[in-house]
Structures are given as structure tokens and as C-alpha cells.
N, C-alpha and C positions, 0 to 999 in steps of 0.2 A: 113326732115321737120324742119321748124326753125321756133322761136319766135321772134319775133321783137313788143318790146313794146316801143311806140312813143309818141313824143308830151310832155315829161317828163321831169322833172328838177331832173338830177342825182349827188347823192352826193357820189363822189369815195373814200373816204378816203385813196387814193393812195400817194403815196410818196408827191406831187406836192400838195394834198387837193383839186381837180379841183371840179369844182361845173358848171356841164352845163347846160343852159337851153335850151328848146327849144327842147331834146335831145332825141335820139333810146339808147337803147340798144338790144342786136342779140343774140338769145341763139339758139345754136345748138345742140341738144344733153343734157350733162350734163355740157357744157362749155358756156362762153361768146366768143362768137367770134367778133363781133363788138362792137365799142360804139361809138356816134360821136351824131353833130347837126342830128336835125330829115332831115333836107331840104339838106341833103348830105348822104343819104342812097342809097349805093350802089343797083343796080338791080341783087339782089340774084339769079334768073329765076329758081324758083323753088316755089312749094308750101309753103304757110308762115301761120302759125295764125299770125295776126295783133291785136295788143291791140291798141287802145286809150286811152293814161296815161294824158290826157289833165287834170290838176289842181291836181295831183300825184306827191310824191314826191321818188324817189326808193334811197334806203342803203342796203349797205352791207347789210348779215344776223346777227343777233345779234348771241353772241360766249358768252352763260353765261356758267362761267367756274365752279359754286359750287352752285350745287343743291340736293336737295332729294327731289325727285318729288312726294315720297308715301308718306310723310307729309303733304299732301294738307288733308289729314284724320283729322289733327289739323288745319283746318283751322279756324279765330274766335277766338279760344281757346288757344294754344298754347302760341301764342304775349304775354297775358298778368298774365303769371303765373308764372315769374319772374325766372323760368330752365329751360336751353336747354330741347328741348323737349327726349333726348336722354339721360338724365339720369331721367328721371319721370317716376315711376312706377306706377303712381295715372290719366296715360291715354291710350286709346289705337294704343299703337305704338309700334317697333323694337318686341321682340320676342313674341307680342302677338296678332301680325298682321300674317296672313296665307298667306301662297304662292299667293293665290288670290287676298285677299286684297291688297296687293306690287301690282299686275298689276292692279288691276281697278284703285287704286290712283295713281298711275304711268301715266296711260292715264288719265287720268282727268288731273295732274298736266302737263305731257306734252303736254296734247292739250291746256290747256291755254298759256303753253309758245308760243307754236307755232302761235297760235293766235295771240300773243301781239310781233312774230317777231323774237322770238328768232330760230336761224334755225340749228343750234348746241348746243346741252347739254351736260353738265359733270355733271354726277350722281352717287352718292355714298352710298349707304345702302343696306340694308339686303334685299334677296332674289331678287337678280340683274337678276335673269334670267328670274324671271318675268318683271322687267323695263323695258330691252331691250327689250322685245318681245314688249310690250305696243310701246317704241320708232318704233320701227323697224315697228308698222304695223301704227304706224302716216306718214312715212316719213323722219323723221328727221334727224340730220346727230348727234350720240350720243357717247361721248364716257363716258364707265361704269367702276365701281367698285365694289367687296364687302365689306362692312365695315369690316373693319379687328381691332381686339382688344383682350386681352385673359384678360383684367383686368372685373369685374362685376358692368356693369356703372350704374344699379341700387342702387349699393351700396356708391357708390362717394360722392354722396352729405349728407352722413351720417360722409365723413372722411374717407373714407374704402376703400383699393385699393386691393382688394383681386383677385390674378392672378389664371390664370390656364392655363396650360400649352395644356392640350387638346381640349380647346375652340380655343385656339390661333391654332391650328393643323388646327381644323376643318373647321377656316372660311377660312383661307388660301388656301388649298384645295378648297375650293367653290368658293376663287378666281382666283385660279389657272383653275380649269376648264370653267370657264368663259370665261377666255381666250383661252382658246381651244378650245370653240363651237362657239366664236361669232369675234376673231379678225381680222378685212380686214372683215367682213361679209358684205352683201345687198352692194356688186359692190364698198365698201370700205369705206360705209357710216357707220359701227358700227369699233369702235374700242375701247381698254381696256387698261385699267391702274391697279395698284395694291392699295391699300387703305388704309395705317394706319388712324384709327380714329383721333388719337392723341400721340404725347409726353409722355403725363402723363398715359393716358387709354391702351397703351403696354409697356411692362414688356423691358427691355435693350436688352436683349436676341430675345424675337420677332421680335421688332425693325432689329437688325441683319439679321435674317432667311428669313424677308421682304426684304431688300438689296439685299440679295444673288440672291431669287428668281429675285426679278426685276432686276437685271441683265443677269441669266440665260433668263428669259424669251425675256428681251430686250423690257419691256413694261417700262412706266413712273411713276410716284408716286404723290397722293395728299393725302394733309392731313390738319388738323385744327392745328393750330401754334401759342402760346400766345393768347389765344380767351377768359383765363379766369385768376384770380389770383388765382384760385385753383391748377391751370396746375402750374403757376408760383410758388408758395410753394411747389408743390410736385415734381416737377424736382430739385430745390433747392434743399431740403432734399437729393433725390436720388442720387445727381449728384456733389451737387454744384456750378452747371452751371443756367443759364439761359433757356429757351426750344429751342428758335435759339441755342445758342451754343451749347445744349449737342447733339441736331441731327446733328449740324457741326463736333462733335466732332466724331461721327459717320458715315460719310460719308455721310449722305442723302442728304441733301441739293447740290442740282448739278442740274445744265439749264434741268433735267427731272424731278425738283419737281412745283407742284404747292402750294402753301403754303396757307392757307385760314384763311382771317382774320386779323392776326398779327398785335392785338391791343395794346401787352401790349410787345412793341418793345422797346429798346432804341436805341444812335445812335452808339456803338458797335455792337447792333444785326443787327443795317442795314446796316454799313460795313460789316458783314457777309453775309447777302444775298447778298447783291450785288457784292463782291466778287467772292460767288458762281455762280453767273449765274440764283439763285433757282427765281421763277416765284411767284407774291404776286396776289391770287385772294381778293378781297374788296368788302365785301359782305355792303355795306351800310348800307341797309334797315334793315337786320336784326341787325344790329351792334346797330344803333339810336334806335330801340325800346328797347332794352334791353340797354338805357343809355350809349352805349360804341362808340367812334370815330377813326378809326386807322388813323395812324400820312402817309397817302398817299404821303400829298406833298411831307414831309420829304424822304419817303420811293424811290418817283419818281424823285427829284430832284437828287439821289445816280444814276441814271441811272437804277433802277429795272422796269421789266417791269409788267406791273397792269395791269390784267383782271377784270371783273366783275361777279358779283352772286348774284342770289337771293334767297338762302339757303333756307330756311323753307316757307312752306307754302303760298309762292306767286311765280308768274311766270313772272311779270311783268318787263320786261328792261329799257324798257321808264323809270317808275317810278323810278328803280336802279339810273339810267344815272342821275336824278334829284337832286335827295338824294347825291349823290356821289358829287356832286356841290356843292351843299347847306351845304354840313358837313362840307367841305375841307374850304369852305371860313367860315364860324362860327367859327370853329377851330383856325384858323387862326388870324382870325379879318378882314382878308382880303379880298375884295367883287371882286378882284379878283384873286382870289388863283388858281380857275380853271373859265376855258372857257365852253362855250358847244361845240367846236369841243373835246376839251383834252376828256371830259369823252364816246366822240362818239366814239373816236378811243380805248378805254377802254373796249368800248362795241363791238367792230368790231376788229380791228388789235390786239389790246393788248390782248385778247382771244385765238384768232388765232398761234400768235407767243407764246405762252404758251404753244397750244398742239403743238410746232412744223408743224401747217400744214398753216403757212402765206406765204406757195408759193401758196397755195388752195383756201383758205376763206378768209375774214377779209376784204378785197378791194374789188374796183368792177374795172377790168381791163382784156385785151385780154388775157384769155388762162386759167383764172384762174376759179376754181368750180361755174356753175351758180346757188350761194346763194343768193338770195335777196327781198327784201320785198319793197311792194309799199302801199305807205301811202296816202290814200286819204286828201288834204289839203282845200277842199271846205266845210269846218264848221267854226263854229262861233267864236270858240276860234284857230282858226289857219290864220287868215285872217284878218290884212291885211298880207300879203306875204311881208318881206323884205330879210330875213336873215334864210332862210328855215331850217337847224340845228340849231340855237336858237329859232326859235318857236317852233318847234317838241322836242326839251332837255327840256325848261320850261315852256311848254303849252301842249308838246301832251299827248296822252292816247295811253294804249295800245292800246285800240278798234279801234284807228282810222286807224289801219291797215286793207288793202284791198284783198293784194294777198301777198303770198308767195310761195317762190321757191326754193328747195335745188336739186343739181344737174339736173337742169334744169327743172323740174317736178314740177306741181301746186297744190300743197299743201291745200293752201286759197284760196279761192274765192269768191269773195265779203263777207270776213269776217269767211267763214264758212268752214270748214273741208269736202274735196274732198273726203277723204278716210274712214271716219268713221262717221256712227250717232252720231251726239255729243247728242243729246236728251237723247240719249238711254244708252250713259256714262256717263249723269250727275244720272239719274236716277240711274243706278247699284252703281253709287258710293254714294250715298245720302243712297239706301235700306243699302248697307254694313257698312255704317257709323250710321243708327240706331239701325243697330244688335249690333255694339261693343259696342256703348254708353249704350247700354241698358244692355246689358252683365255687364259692370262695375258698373252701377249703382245699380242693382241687386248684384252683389258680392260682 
């Protein structure tokens, strides 16, 4: 049985940047098997669903590489209370969130991303085995961690780096068996990484114990990297290094980190990444609200390669891809600093070659996983049609996504979720979200 969706102007972000109109693309299974004009499609002679992608635009699936998708709990609120939401004790988040709450906000945040495109996630926080489940019953293609840290991130923002040795035990273990129950899982669409929080929120010794494991285990590592001048004074004191250099100093940094953030870089620390190989996700959106710009160009001009995220409380790519434009040329001064293809392939290839799986995902090309998302372009702010990637980087919305597809399987359909009541997820997650508020407020 094959899909052949026609009539379509495909944008491959493949080596060449082809942009065809007129065009098919063939999925067989969980692969693309053709791509070509629509009026040179071979005679399959077999049973076909046929789409008509007439005024459709299809891309790669979006690859956002740093998310906590059970933050969408703060959604609203969060943005503008001037701390990560991960060291606030005054909302309800990390240890006072229940196994359940991680998956109802888990699928909420992941069904928006899916929604708005994204068709690979990288998740990182507490009670991961709820996430995955959430990912795992959307569809999606996910790869998970647990937030790993033995320091007490409640206490941080008072100046307090107070370690424990058996916290640090316990979450690693939780990450460790994560990996045991879910890696290669759902025909190879879940897979696991390991997770330091941060630099500064593990003890030097942890930090180590994580190496080892991720080695033993043969999994990759992400982590948040210069995201604050708090991390920056307290690596100092500890180290007297910088947070790039004392995890260099350490081994970490190596083509199996993803590095998230890395705002408060200089151009020593990006000789070090780039050096290393180590992979920079560029969380935009959440960088600009909390006033902060990572130095990208600088970062991509060294040859590092940039993914994208939308870290807290939103799921949206599109809007990322916008933002990540917008910052780089303000930054700059420069109106063109970046393109909208540079931040597409950010959002698609540059992901991709992160987790290592840009022989899979990231492009749309023969043989490679059938990820991709088709974007209806017959509305009002999409049309006139010249330059189909620069109307969709600074004019689309997520919503104006139509269909999505991760390993060849439809996801979306006319907008909406094949696999799950969304009504019935916004509900549970709305009811669970007035218990906690009410909880705190009452406490």
C-alpha cells in the first residue's frame, strides 16, 4: 500500500535545496520512495491512497532538539516571572508535579508540537516515563531524558548550591532505566539520551559518573550550557574555568552532546565547541523573552552545527524558525544575518545531524524516514505565493499545518490528531492544572 501525495510544491532541504513544483511525493511504508514532478509519476500498479496537495506546501518534519513538554503546566505564567521555571518553588512544577501530571502535560505539549509540525522531539525532565508514554501514544518520533542534577534547584536562586550525593544516585538510575525500557522502542521511533541539567546544578563528580554511564550505556548527552550568569560565577568559583571549558575539561563536550542555549559564550568557548564536534541547540524564543540572544552567527560561522527548541511552555517551530531570524539580524545590525532557508535547515537538518539520525530525518529524499508535514498555503497571509520558505519562516503559523507524517503514518489530518481526543486532553490537562493552582494557592 502506498501514499502518493500530489499536486505539491516540495521543499527538500536536501544537499542541492531543490524546491519542486508541480510535485508527488511516494511513501511506502515507513519510507519515501519517490519524489519527482506530479506529471512523471510512475505506474506503481498497486493500491494507492491519493492525496491532492493542490495549494500545499510539504517540509521536512520539524527536529526540535530542547523541549519539556510537561511545562506547558506553566503555560501564561511562567514567561513572565523573570526565573527559569526550574528553579521556582512558588509554582507548580518538577517535584510537585505527580507521575500523572508529567503525562497529561506531556501530551498536551506534545500534541501541540505535533500539530504545529514538529515530528521529532527531544525532552528532558522529571518523570520521563510518563513523557514517552504521552509521545509514544501521539505518534511521534522522541528522543527522552531524565533530568539529572544532585544539587537542590530550589535553593539556587537564594545563592545555595547544596549537593547530595543520593539525589544525584537516584535520578540517574531513573535514567538509566529509561533506557532500558524504551531505547529503539515503537519499531525505533523512541530513543534516549542521558541528561545533565547543567554545569553548575551537578556536583564535578556527578558530572563524571554521567560520562561513564553515557559511555557504558552508548547513549548521547544534553544539557543547558552558559543559559545564565549565575551558572557563569559558580563554575568560576568551582573551577575557574568558564562552563564550556570546565565540561571540556571534562570530557563532555564530544559530536554526542547537544548543548542548549549557550548564551553567555565567548569566542574561546566557541573554539571549543567547535573543536569538539559538541552540537549547540538555540532555543530563541525562550532566550528573547527572558531578554537574553545567543551569539548563533558567531557560533555557525565556526562551522558548529545549530538545532532548534522551544524549551518551556510552547511548542511552536514556525514561530522558533521566526525568532531565530529576527534575533540573529538585530544582534547583528545586520537585516541579513540569516535567510529563511539558514533557519529551515535549523529546524529540519540541523536537528537531525544532532541526534545523529540525518541519514533518517531532516530532508525529504529517496530512502530516507517518511517525516513530513504539509502546510496548507491557501489563506490570506500566505498568498501571494513567490518564495514558498520565506512566506511560511515570516508569515506562517503553526496552525496552518494540515497533515503530518512520521514514519509514513498520518498523524494530522486536516489539523487534527488521528490518534487521540485532543478535546478530552485539553480538558484533563485544564482539570489538573486547576487542582495544582489551587493547591498552591490554598498553601
Amino acid at each position: 500500500m502506498l501514499t502518493i501525495i500530489q499536486n505539491a510544491i516540495i521543499i527538500t532541504v536536501d544537499e542541492k535545496k531543490r524546491i519542486l513544483r508541480d510535485s508527488a511525493i511516494v511513501l511506502e511504508e515507513d519510507k519515501i520512495k519517490w519524489i519527482g514532478l506530479t506529471k512523471d509519476l510512475p505506474d506503481f500498479g498497486r493500491n494507492s491512497t491519493v492525496i491532492d496537495a493542490a495549494n500545499k506546501v510539504i517540509f521536512p518534519g520539524f527536529v526540535n532538539i530542547h523541549t519539556h513538554a510537561a511545562l506547558s503546566v506553566l503555560r501564561g505564567i511562567g514567561d513572565d516571572r523573570g526565573i527559569a521555571p526550574a528553579y521556582s518553588p512558588s509554582v507548580p512544577q518538577g517535584v510537585f508535579l505527580s507521575p500523572n501530571d508529567c503525562y497529561v502535560f506531556s501530551l498536551l505539549g506534545g500534541l501541540e508540537a505535533l500539530k504545529f509540525g514538529t515530528t521529532c522531539i527531544v525532552d528532558n525532565y522529571i518523570h520521563e516515563q510518563q513523557a514517552v508514554k504521552a509521545f509514544d501514544q501521539l505518534g511521534m518520533r522522541a528522543v527522552v531524558s531524565e533530568r539529572l542534577h544532585d544539587a537542590d534547584l530550589f535553593a539556587i536562586p537564594e545563592g545555595k548550591y547544596e549537593f547530595d550525593r543520593q539525589r544525584g544516585r537516584d535520578l540517574l538510575e531513573a535514567g538509566l532505566q529509561l533506557i532500558r525500557d524504551w531505547q529503539g522502542a515503537s519499531e525505533g521511533r523512541i530513543t534516549c539520551r542521558l541528561g545533565p541539567h547543567a554545569s553548575d546544578t551537578c556536583s564535578t563528580e556527578y558530572l563524571k559518573e554521567i560520562k561513564k554511564a553515557a559511555e557504558e550505556t552508548q547513549v548521547g548527552l544534553v544539557i543547558h550550557l552558559a543559559q545564565s550568569k549565575r551558572e557563569i560565577a559558580q563554575i568560576q568559583e568551582r573551577s575557574g574555568l568558564s562552563p564550556t571549558k570546565f565540561l571540556d575539561s571534562l570530557g563532555l563536550l564530544t559530536s554526542q552532546m547537544i548543548a542548549g542555549h549557550c548564551v553567555y559564550v565567548d569566542d574561546n568557548d566557541i573554539q571549543i565547541l567547535a573543536k569538539s564536534g559538541t552540537h549547540v541547540s538555540h532555543q530563541s524564543g525562550s532566550n528573547a523573552k527572558n531578554a537574553m540572544m545567543a551569539p548563533i552567527k558567531a557560533i555557525r560561522q565556526q562551522g558548529i552545527n545549530v538545532g532548534l527548541g522551544t524549551d518551556n511552555m510552547a511548542g511552536d517551530m514556525v514561530e522558533v524558525m521566526r525568532l531565530a531570524l529576527t534575533v540573529a539580524r538585530m544582534q547583528t545590525g545586520d537585516h541579513l544575518a540569516f535567510q529563511a532557508l539558514d533557519v529551515l535547515e535549523m529546524a529540519t537538518n540541523g536537528g537531525a545531524l544532532a541526534l545523529g539520525l540525518h541519514n533518517s530525518i531532516g530532508s525529504l529524499e529517496v530512502g530516507k524516514k517518511a517525516d513530513l508535514v504539509v502546510v496548507d498555503f491557501l489563506k490570506p497571509h500566505l498568498i501571494p505565493l513567490v518564495d514558498p520558505v520565506a512566506n511560511f519562516v515570516h508569515n506562517g503559523l503553526g496552525s496552518d499545518v494540515d497533515m503530518v507524517f512520521v514514519n509514513g503514518k498520518l498523524l494530522i489530518k486536516e489539523g487534527k490528531s488521528t490518534q487521540i481526543d485532543e478535546i478530552s486532553v485539553m480538558q484533563e490537562a485544564q482539570k489538573c492544572s486547576n487542582f495544582l493552582w489551587k493547591k498552591f494557592k490554598d498553601g
